[in-house]
C-alpha positions as CSV (number, residue, x, y, z in Angstrom):
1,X,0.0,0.0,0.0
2,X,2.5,2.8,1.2
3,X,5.4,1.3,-1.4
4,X,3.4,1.9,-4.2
5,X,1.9,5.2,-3.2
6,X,5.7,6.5,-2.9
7,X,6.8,6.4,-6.3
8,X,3.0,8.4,-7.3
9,X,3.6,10.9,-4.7
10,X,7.1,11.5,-6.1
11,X,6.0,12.5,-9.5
12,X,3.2,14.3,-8.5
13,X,5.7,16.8,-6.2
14,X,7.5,17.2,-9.5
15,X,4.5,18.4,-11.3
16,X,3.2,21.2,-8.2
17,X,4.3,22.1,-4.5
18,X,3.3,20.5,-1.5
19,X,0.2,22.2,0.0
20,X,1.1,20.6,3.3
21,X,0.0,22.6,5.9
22,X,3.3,24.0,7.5
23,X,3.1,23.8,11.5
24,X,5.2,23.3,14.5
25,X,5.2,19.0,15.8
26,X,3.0,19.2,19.3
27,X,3.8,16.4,21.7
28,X,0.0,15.2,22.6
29,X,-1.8,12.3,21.4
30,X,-1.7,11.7,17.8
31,X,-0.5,14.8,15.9
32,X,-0.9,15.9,11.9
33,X,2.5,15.4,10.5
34,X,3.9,17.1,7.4
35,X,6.6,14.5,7.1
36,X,5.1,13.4,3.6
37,X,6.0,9.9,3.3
38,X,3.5,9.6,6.2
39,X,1.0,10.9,3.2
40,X,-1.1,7.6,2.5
41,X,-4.1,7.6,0.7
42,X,-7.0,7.0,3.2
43,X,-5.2,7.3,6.4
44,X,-4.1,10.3,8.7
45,X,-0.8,11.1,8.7
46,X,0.1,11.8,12.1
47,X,3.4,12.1,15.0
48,X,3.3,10.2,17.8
49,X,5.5,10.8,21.3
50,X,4.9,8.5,24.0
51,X,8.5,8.5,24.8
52,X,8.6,12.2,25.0
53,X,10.8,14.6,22.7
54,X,14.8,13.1,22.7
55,X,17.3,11.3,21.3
56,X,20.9,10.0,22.9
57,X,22.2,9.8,19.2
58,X,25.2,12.2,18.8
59,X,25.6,11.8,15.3
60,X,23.4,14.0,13.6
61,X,26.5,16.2,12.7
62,X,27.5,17.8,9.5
63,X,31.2,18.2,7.8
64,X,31.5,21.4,9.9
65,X,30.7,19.4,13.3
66,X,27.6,21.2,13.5
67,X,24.3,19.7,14.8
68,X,21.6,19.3,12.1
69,X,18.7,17.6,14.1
70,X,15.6,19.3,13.5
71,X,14.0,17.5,16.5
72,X,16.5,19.1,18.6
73,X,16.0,22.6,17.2
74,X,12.3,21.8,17.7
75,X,12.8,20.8,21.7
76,X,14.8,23.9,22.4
77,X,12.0,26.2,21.7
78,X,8.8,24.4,22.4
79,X,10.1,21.6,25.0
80,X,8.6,23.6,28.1
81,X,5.5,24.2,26.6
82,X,4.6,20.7,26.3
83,X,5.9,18.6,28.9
84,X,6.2,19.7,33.0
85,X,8.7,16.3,33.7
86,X,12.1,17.8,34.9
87,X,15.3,15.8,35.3
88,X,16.4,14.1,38.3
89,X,20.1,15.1,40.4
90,X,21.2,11.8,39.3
91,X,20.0,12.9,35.1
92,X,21.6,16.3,35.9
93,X,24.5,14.3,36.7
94,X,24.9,11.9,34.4
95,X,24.1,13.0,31.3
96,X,24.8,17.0,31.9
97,X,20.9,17.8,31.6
98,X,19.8,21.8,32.6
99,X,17.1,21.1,35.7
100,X,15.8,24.1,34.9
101,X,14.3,22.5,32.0
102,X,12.1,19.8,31.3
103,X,13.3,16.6,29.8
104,X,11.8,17.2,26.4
105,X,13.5,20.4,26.2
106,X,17.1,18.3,27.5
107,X,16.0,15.8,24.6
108,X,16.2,13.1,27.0
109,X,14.6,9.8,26.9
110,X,11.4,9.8,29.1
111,X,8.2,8.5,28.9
112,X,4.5,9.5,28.8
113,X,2.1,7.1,29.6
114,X,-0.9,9.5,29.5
115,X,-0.2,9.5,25.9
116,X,0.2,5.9,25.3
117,X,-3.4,5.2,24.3
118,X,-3.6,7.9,21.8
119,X,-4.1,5.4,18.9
120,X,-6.7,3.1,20.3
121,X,-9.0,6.8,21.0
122,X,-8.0,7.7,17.4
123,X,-11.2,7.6,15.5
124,X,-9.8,7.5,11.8
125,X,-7.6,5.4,10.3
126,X,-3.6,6.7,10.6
127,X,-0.2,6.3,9.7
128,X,1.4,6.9,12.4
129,X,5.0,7.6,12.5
130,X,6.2,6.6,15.9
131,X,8.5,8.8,18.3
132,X,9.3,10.8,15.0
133,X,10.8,13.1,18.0
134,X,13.3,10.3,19.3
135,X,13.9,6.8,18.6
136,X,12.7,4.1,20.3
137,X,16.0,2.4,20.1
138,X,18.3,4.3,22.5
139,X,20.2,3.5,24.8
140,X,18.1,5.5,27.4
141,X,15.1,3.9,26.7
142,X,14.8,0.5,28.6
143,X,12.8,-2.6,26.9
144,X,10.0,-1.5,29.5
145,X,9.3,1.4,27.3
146,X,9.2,-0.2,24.3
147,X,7.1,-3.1,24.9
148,X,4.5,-1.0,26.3
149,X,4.8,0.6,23.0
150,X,4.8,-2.2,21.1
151,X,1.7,-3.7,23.2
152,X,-0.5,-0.6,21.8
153,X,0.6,-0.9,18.2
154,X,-0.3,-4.6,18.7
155,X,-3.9,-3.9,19.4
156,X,-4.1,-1.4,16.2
157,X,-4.8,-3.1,13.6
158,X,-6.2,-0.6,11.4
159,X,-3.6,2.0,11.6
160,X,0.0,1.7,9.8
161,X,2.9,2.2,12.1
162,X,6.6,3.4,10.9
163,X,9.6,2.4,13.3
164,X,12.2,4.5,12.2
165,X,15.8,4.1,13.9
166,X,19.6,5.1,13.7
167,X,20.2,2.4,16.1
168,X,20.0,-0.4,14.4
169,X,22.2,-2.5,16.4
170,X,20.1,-2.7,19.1
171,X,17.2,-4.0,16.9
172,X,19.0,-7.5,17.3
173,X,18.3,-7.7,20.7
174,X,14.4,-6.6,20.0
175,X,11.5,-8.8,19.6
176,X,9.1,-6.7,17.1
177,X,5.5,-7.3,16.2
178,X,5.3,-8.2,12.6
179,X,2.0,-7.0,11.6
180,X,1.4,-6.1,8.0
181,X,1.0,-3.0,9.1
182,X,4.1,-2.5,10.5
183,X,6.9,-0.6,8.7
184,X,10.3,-1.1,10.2
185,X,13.2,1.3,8.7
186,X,16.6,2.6,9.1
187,X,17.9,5.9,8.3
188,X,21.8,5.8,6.7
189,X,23.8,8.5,5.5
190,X,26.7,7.1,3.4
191,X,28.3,4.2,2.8
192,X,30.2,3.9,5.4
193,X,26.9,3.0,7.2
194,X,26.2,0.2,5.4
195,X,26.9,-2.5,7.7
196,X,23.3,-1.1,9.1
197,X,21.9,-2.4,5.9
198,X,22.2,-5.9,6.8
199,X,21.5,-6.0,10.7
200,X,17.7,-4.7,9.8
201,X,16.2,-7.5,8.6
202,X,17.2,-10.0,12.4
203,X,13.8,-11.2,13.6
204,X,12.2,-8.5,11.2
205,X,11.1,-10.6,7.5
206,X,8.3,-7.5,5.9
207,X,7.9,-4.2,5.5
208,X,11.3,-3.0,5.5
209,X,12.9,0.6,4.2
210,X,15.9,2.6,4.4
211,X,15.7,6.6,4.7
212,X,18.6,8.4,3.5
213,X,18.1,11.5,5.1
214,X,20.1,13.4,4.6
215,X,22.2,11.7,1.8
216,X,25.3,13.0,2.9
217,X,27.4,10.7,0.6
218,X,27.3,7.9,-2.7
219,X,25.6,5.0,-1.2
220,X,27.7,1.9,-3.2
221,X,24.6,-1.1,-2.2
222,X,21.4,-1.0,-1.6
223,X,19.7,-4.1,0.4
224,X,16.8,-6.6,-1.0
225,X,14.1,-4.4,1.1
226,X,10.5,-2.9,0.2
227,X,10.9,0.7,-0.1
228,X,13.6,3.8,-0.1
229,X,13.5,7.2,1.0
230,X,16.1,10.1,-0.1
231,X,16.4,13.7,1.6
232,X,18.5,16.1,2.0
233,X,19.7,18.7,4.6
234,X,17.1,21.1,4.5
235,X,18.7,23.6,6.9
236,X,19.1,26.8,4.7
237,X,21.7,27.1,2.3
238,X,23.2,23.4,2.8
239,X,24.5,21.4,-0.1
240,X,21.7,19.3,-1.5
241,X,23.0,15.6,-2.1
242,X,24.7,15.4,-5.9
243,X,22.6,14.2,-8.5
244,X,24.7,11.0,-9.1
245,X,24.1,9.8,-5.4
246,X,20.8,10.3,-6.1
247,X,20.7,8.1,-9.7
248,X,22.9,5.4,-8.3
249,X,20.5,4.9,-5.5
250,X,17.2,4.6,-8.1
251,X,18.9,2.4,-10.2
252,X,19.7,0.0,-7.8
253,X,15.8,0.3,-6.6
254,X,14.7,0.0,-10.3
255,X,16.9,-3.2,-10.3
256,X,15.2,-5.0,-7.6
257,X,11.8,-3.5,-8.6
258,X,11.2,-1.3,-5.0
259,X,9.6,2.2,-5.1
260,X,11.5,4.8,-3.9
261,X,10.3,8.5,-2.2
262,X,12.0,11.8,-3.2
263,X,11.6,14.2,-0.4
264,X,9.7,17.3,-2.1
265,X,12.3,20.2,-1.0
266,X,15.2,18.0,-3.2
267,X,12.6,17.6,-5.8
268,X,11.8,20.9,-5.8
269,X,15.2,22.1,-5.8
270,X,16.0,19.5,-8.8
271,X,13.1,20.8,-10.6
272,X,14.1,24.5,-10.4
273,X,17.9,23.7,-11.3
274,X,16.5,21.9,-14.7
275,X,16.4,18.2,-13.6
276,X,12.7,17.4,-13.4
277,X,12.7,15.8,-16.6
278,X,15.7,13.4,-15.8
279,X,14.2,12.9,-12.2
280,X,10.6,11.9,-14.0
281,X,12.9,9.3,-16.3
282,X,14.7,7.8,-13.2
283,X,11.4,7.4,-11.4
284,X,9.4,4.8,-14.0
285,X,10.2,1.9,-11.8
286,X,8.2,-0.8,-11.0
287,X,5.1,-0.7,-8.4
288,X,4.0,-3.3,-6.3
């Protein structure tokens, strides 16, 4: 359902903007989302937070060493205004958290169970991308956490639910539900992350993806999975991937017949620079 949708919604952001609605991420319940890959036709696409806003992963860093998470950014300004959990001495300790600050704004691992049952009181049908603010894989987030997660999304059958990580090491030591509607990905950058590649798939056989966002680098192999992303940096004035990155990728897609998604700022950008036309030609890959 989503895989074939991805390569549609690519063309049609060639052919006019996104009239996504722009808007800040709020932390409760189910939120709209204008991540578009979350786009499906006849579901909601939507955010949701139960672990709270934050992320242990320190590699979200550009050539220059500067930080390019947009989650971050987001937590710094609106953290206070949407969570009233503070850090403990021992937090402010051990991982050099502010206590005047809650722990979404100190982008720590926490959780919030009052928001754990947002998709069972969700009335329409959503695809729900889950702790798009953090990643259910850290290393701060005990198996507690995620089971209790995992126990909701097992007793949702009617929504689609995207697992997104940059930990993928730890999903070895993960028992996942493997519902059909249940997306499992992994976000590399470059090749030199392509050990992650493989380590997916452990006790995970459907649904998988790969987000390269950003595509900071030539990606040399692409895995036997079910659908691709690509971004880029979208931080003003950053270098936008290089178009061969980009081609080498879809090839290797239109090889093993997988869809893949073009986030709309890089289309955009590709259109307005003169490459719509080649984009378009790369794109006529197989659906299903």
């Amino acid at each position: 359902m989503a895989f074939a949708y991805a390569a549609d919604a690519t063309r049609r952001f060639i052919l006019e903007k996104s009239t996504l609605r722009k808007g800040t991420q709020m932390a409760y319940g189910l939120q709209p989302t204008k991540i578009e890959w979350c786009h499906i036709p006849n579901y909601r696409g939507t955010s949701w937070n139960p672990l709270g806003w934050g992320c242990s992963y320190r590699g979200c860093v550009d050539a220059n060493g500067v930080n390019y998470c947009y989650a971050q950014t987001i937590a710094r300004r609106f953290g206070d205004n949407v969570c009233k959990q503070y850090p403990t001495p021992e937090q402010v300790e051990q991982h050099c958290l502010d206590p005047k600050h809650s722990l979404c704004w100190n982008f720590f691992p926490h959780i919030h169970r009052e928001r754990l049952d947002a998709p069972l009181r969700a009335k329409k049908k959503s695809a729900i991308f889950v702790q798009s603010m953090g990643d259910l894989w850290d290393p701060n987030v005990p198996q507690e956490w995620r089971d209790a997660v995992f126990e909701i999304i097992e007793q949702c059958p009617q929504h689609i639910f995207f697992l997104l990580t940059k930990q993928a090491l730890a999903i070895r030591k993960t028992t996942i539900p493997c519902g059909k509607n249940i997306f499992l990905g992994v976000t590399i950058e470059q090749s030199n992350y392509e050990r992650e590649h493989n380590i997916i798939y452990r006790g995970f056989d459907r649904n998988i993806f790969v987000s390269y966002e950003p595509l900071l680098g030539p990606i040399d192999m692409i895995p036997d999975i079910d659908w691709v992303i690509i971004g880029q940096d979208s931080r003003p004035g950053q270098p936008r991937p290089q178009v061969e990155w980009v081609q080498n990728i879809i090839e290797q897609a239109q090889a093993i017949g997988i869809p893949v998604f073009i986030k709309p700022p890089l289309v955009d950008w590709w259109v307005a620079e003169g490459h719509g036309d080649r984009l378009q030609q790369w794109l006529e890959i197989r659906e299903g």
